[in-house]
N, C-alpha and C positions, 0 to 999 in steps of 0.2 A: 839471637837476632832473627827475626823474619821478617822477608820481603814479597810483597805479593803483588800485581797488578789489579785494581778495581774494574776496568773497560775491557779487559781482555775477551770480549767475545768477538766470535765470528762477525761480524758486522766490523767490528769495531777493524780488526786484522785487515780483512777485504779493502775498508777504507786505506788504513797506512799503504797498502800494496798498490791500489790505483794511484794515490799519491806519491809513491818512488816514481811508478814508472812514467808515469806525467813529468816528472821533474827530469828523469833520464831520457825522452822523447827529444824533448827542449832543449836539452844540453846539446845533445845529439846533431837535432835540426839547426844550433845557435852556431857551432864548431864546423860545420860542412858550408855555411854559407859566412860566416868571417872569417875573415884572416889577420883578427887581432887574440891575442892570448886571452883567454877568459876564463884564468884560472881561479883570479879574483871574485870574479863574477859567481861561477859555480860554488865557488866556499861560502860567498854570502846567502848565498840560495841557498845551500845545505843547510846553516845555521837554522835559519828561519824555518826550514823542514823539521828540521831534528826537534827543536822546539816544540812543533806544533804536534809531534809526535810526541813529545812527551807527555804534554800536557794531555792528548786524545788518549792515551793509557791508564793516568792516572794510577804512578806508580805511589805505594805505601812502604818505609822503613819502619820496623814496630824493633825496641832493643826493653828485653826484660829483666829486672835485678831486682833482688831480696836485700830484705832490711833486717839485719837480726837486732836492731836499737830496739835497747829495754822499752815496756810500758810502764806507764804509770799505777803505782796503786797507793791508795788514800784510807788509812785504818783511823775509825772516829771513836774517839774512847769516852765513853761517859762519866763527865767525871762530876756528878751531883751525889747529893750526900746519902740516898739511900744506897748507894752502890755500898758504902761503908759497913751494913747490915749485910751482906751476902761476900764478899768479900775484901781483902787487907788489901792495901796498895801494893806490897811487895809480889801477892799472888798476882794482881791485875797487871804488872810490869810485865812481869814471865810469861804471860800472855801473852803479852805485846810482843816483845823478846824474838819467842819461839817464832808468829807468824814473820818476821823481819826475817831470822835467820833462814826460814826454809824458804820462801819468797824473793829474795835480793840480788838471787842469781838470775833470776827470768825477771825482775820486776824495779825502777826505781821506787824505792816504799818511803812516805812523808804520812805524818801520825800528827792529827789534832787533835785535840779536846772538845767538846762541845757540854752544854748545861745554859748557864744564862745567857752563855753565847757561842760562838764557834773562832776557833784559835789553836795557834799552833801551841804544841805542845812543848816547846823552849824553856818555859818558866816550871814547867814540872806537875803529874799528875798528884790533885790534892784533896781529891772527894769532899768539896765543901759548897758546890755551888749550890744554888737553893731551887734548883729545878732542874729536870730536860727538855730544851724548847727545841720538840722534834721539828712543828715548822720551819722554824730558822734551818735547823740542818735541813730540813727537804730544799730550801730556796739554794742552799751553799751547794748542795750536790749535785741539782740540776746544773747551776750557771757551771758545773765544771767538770768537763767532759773527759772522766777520767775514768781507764777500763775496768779497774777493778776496785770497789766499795766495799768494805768491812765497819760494820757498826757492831761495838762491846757496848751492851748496859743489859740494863734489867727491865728495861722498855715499861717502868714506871713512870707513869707525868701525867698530868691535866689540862695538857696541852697535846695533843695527839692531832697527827696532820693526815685529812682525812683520805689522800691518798699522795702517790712519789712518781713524780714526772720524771726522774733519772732516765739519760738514753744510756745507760747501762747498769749492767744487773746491779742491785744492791746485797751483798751476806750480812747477814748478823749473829751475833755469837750470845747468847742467852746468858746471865749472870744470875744466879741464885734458884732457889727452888721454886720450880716451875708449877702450873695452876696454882698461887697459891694470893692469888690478889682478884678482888671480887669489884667491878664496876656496873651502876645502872644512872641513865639520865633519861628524861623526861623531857621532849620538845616537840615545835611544829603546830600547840594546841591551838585549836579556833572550835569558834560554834557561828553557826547558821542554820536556822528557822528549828532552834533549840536541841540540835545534834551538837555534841562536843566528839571531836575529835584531835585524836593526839597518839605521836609516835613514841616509844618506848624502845629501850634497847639495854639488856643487861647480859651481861657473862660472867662466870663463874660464880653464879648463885645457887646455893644449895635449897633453898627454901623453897616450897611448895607452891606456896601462897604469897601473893605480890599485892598490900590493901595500898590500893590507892585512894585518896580525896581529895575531893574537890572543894574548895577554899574561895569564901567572899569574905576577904581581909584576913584577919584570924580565926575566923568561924568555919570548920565545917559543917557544907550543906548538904553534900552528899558525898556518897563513897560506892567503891566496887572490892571485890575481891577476882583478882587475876589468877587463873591457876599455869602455872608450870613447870608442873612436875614431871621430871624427866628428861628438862631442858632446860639443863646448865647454864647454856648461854643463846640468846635469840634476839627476834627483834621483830615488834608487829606494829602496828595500824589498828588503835582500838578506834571504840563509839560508847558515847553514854547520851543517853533521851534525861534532857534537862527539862523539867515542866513552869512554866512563867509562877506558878504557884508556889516553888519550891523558893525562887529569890525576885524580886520585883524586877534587873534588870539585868545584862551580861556582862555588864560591866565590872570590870576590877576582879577579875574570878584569876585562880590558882588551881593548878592540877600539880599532883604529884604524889611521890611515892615515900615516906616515914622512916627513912633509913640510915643508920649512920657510919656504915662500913666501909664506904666510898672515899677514897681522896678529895674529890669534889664532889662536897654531897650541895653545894651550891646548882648543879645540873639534873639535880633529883625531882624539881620542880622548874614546871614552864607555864609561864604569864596566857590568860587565854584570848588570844585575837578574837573583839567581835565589832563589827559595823553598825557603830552609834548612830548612824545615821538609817539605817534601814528600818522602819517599821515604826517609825516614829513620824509624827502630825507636826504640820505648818497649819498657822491658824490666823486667816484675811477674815477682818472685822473691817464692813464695808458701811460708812453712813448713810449713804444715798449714791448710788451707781453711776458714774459719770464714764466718758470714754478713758479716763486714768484708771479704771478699775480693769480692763481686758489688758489693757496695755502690762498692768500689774502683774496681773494672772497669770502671766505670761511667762513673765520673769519665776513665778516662783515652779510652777508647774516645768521648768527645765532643772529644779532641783532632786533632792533626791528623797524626800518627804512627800507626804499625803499631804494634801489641801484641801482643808475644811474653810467653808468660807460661809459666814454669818453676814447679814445684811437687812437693812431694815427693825432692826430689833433696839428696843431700847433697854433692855436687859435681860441678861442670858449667862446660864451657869452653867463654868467651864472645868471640866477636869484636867489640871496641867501638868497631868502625870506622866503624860506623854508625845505632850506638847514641846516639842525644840524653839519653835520660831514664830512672832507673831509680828501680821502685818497690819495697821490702821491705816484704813485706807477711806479718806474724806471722812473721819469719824475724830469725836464727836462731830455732829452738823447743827443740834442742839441744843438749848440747856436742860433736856430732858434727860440727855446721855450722857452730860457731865458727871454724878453722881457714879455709876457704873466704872464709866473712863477712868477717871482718880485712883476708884478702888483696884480697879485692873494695873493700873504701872505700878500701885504700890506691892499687888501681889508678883508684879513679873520682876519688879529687883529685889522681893526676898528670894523670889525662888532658881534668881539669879537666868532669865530667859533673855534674849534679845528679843529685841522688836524694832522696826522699821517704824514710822508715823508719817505720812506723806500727807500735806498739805492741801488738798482739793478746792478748786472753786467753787465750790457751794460754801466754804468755811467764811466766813465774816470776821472781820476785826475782832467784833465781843467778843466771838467763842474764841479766841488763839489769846487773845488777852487775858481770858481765865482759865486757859489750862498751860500757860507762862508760869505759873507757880511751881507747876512739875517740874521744872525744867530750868536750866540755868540763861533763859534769856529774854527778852523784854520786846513790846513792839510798839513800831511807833505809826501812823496812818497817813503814808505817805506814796507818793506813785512813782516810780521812774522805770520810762521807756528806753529802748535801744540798749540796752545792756549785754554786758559779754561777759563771759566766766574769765578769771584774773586765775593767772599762771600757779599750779600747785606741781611739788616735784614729785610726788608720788601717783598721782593719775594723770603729769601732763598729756600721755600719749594719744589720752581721751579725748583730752581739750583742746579748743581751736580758738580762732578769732572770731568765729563767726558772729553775724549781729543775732538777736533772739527778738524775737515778736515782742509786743508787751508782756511781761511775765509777773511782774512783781506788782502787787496788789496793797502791800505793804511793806516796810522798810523793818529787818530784825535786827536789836542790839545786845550783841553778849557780850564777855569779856573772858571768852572760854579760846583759848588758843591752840588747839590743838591742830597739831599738825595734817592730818587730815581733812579738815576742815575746806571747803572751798569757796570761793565768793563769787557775786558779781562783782565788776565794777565799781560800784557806790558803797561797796565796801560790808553790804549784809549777805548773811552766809546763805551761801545753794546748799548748802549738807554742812551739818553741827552734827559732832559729835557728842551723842552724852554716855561717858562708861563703855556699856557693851553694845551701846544701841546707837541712835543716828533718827535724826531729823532733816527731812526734803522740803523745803522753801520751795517748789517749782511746780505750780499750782496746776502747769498744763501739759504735762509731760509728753502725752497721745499727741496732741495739737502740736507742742514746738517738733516732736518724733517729724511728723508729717511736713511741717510746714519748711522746714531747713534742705531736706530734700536731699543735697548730697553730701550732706555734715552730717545725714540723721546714723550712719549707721554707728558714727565716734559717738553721739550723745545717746544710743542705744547700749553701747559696748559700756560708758560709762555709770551707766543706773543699772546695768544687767550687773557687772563689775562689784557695785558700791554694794547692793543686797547682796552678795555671793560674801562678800564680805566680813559681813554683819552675820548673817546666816552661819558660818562655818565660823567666822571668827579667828585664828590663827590654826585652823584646823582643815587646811585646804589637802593637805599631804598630811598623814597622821604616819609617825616613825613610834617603832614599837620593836622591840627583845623579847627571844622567851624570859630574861631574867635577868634585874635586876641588879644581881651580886655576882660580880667575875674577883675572881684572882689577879693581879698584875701579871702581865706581861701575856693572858688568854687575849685572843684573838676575837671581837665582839661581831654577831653578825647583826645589822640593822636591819631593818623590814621598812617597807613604806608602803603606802596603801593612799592612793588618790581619791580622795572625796568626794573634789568638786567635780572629777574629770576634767582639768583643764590641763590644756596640752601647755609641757613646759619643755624647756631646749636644756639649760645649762642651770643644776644648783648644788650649793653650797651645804653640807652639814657641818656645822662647825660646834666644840666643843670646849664649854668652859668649866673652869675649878673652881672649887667653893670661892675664890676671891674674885668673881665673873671675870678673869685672867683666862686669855684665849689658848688652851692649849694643843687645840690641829684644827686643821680645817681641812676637805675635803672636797673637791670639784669632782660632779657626777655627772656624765652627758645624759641625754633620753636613755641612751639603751641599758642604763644602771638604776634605774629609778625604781625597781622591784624591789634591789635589795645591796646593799656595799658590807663588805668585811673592811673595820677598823683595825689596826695594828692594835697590841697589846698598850696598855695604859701603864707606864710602870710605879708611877708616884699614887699609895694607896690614897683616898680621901673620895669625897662625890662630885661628882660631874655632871654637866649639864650638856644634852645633846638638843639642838635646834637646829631647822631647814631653814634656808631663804633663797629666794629668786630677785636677783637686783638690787641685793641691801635691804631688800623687803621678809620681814619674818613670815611663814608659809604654815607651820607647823604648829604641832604640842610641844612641851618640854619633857624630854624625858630623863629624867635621873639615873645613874649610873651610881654603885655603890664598888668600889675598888678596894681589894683587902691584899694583904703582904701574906705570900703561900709558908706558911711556915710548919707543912707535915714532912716536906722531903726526908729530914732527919728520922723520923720514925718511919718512912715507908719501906717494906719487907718484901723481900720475893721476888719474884719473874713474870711478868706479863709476856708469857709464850705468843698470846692468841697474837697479839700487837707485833710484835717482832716478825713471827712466820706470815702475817699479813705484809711487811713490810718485802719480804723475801721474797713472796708468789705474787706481790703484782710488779715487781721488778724484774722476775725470772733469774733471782737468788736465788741462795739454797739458807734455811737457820741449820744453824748448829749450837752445842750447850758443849760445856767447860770440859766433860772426858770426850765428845767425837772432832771437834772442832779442828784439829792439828791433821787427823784422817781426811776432812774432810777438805781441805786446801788442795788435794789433787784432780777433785769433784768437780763434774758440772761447771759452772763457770769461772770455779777459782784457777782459772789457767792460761799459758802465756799463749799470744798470736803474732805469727812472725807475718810483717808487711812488705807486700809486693808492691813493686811500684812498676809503673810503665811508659816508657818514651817514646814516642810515636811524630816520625819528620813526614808529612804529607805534602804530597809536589802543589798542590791546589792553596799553600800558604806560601809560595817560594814566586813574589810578583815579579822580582825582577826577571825571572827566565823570559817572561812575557815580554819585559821590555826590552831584551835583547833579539826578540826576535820581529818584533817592531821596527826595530835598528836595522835589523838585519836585511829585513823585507827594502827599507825606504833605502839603505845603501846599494845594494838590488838596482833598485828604478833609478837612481841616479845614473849608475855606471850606464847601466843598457841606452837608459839618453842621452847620456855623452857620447855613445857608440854609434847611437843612432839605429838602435836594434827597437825600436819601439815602433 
């Protein structure tokens, strides 16, 4: 027990001292001038002194006691099937056994299993599971704040968790013959302005030489030889100079490394990120220049393409080899360019391109009524003013009420319903969809921009919107893997990579099986939109991964191939590096099958007896205060009954 006062200084003393004798003055002067008993009187006085003494001290009770109650400890025994290969169950009990018996007097000790999942160990250790999903156990050890961690296995898996948030140490005890499992995977690959680059990381490989290649489909196109000799086990950050001569584009490319010693030689090879959009041409074919042509230009020039723009020409030969996007803009204007124009849609939906076609006021009834053949819709020569854009659920945010100048110059009739689709009023379309492309009925777009005035920025928002659309296609966010082919129950990491740059708040990845049967979905705020880790997929088969914002698809598809892990049974040996990694950033210790029983006196395998502390502070004890409140107001009562006031 110990008792101290906090206020005990000189100041604090001096004060209580002026304060007695003040109060003993009083007493003094109150007794020589009445001749009533006030004995009362002085007790409540006191009270209220003593009090206010107390509290001016700030006295402290502190009382100390020891706990000698056991801790906890949690032994995780691997029980997947390669463990069967390095040792019998009967040895791996005696294991167990031993650490209980020498442990159970400093320690309560609870023994799970862990492999396709984490569980107590009730129903009995049976080296049959078909993996170790260290993840999982990383998530079980962190949530549970127990002193001392022991993991048994042979720290074989193709699930490895790439580090262990435990708030206390992790040991693990090594199972089998040690260096004797060889891992290398391949990730991270991208190229830009034709550098590839890509991380690597192998251990226990005895080979010299590491031939990588690089892969457009099943073709290699090029290759390296890695040397590292001398270094077993490493990890770099190459570069290979890709020449546009060598594959016409970066797309669909593979890197990796030719080996098949690995449990997961699925991680051997990674998919190579490159930006379809960079370095590729948008292409405005302009009829006759009117003020919808800057207005245009506008729009596309905040894309992420080169704009080449033709104009005035009645025929002009184009290389669309590197052409993403084309915009007709007031084209054709005559029948001089019809000939051209025809040939042009029918090369741009072989060669599968989008285009934009926007209606200009220079165009005439003839010319839309013979190039209606293109196109799935008809027109009739008809006027109507005062028109408003009619309610769509997928851009209403764009649309308003507002009235629109004269706009329609003619009346269009299709029987193409697609949802997309927007109309006026009188029932003909402002944008038709056709395929991958879209048709603009709204001959004066500059002019209604300006003339609306404080609606223009929604009917800006909506054509800047509509092209973005067309343009990117369902390719506003592009989601992408280094690879293709996981194992069940590996943990997938997603990548996403913004296009359009458009700022989004809240989306959805959601993933379906081959029967388009929704099997997760996923909510990602802004500040995840880099990249999301999926939990493991356990049902092997292919999957389909898609983005949306709003019910609105955003994205690519990207395929997912899901296979059932079935080397556990054959996997041999000790994964040391994995284990003693496991041990030093937890500030464990590894041990193997002859030190491990020594090594239980060591470093952190040991007991800690808890102190506790009680501590009664006068600063939490309110009622003193109110008694001397009491005491004070009792005080002034008497004295003005006495008439001493």
């Amino acid at each position: 027990m110990h008792f101290f006062l906090l206020n005990a200084g000189l100041i604090t003393t001096l004060s209580a001292l002026i304060l007695l004798i003040s109060i003993s003055l009083i007493f003094i002067s109150l007794n020589k001038n009445s001749k009533g008993n006030l004995k009362y009187l002085f007790f409540f006085r006191f009270i209220a002194t003593l009090v206010i003494l107390f509290f001016l001290f700030h006295p402290v009770l502190k009382f100390e006691k020891y706990e000698n109650e056991k801790n906890k400890m949690n032994i995780y025994i691997d029980n997947s099937a390669s463990m069967l290969n390095s040792i019998s169950i009967d040895s791996l009990k005696e294991i167990v056994n031993r650490i209980i018996q020498k442990s159970s007097g400093n320690f309560i000790v609870e023994s799970y299993l862990f492999g396709d999942s984490v569980r107590s160990v009730s129903n009995g250790v049976s080296l049959k599971d078909a993996s170790s999903d260290f993840r999982d156990l990383n998530d079980f050890i962190s949530s549970n704040n127990v002193v001392q961690n022991i993991i048994i296995s042979d720290g074989l898996n193709f699930m490895k968790s790439s580090n262990y948030n435990s708030y206390k140490p992790i040991n693990t005890i090594g199972i089998g013959l040690p260096d004797s499992t060889a891992t290398l995977s391949v990730s991270k690959a991208k190229i830009k302005d034709g550098v590839l680059t890509y991380d690597i990381d192998w251990y226990n490989i005895e080979s010299k030489i590491l031939d990588l290649y690089i892969f457009k489909g099943q073709d290699i196109i090029s290759g390296k030889k890695i040397n590292i000799e001398g270094v077993l086990s490493g990890s770099i950050i190459d570069t290979i100079n890709i020449e546009r001569e060598i594959v016409d584009n970066f797309q669909n490319l593979r890197v990796g490394v030719d080996y098949d010693f690995d449990h997961n030689n699925f991680d051997n090879y990674s998919n190579v990120f490159s930006d379809e959009y960079v370095g590729t041409d948008i292409l405005l074919m302009t009829g006759v220049p009117s003020l919808n042509t800057r207005y245009i230009k506008n729009i596309l020039n905040s894309l992420s393409g080169n704009t080449l723009h033709f104009f005035l020409e009645n025929n002009f030969d184009v290389d669309y080899s590197n052409i993403r996007f084309v915009v007709f803009d007031n084209y054709p204007t005559d029948k001089s360019q019809l000939n051209n124009f025809n040939q042009t849609i029918v090369e741009l939906k072989d060669k599968k391109i989008p285009f934009v076609m926007t209606f200009g006021p220079n165009q005439d009834f003839d010319i839309i009524n013979e190039i209606s053949s293109n196109f799935n819709f008809s027109i009739s020569n008809n006027v109507d003013d005062n028109l408003v854009f009619q309610y769509n659920d997928i851009y209403n945010e764009f649309l308003s009420s507002y009235i629109l100048p004269p706009t329609s110059f003619y009346r269009i009739l299709t029987n193409n319903n697609n949802p997309n689709n927007i109309y006026y009023s009188n029932g003909s379309p402002v944008v038709l969809i056709e395929g991958i492309s879209m048709l603009i009925f709204c001959p004066n777009l500059s002019y209604l921009s300006y003339k609306l005035s404080n609606n223009s920025s929604y009917f800006d928002n909506l054509f800047d919107v509509l092209i973005r659309d067309v343009y990117y296609q369902n390719n506003h966010m592009k989601i992408f893997v280094d690879r293709n082919k996981f194992y069940n129950n590996e943990q997938i990491n997603v990548y996403l990579n913004n296009n359009s740059k458009k700022i989004y708040k809240n989306l959805v990845l959601q993933i379906k099986d081959s029967a388009n049967n929704i099997y997760g979905q996923y909510m990602m705020s802004s500040d995840t939109f880099d990249e999301i880790t999926i939990p493991g997929i356990h049902m092997p088969g292919k999957y389909n991964l898609e983005l949306f914002d709003k019910n609105k698809k955003i994205s690519n598809n990207l395929i997912l191939e899901i296979y059932n892990y079935d080397k556990e049974k054959i996997a041999k040996g000790q994964d040391i590096y994995y284990l003693n990694k496991i041990a030093n950033e937890t500030g464990g210790l590894y041990s193997n099958e002859s030190n491990y029983f020594a090594n239980l006196d060591k470093n952190s395998i040991i007991d800690e007896t808890n102190r506790l502390n009680e501590i009664y502070d006068s600063k939490n004890y309110l009622f003193a205060l109110l008694i001397a409140i009491f005491s004070i107001c009792l005080d002034w009562f008497l004295r003005k009954k006495r008439g001493l006031l």
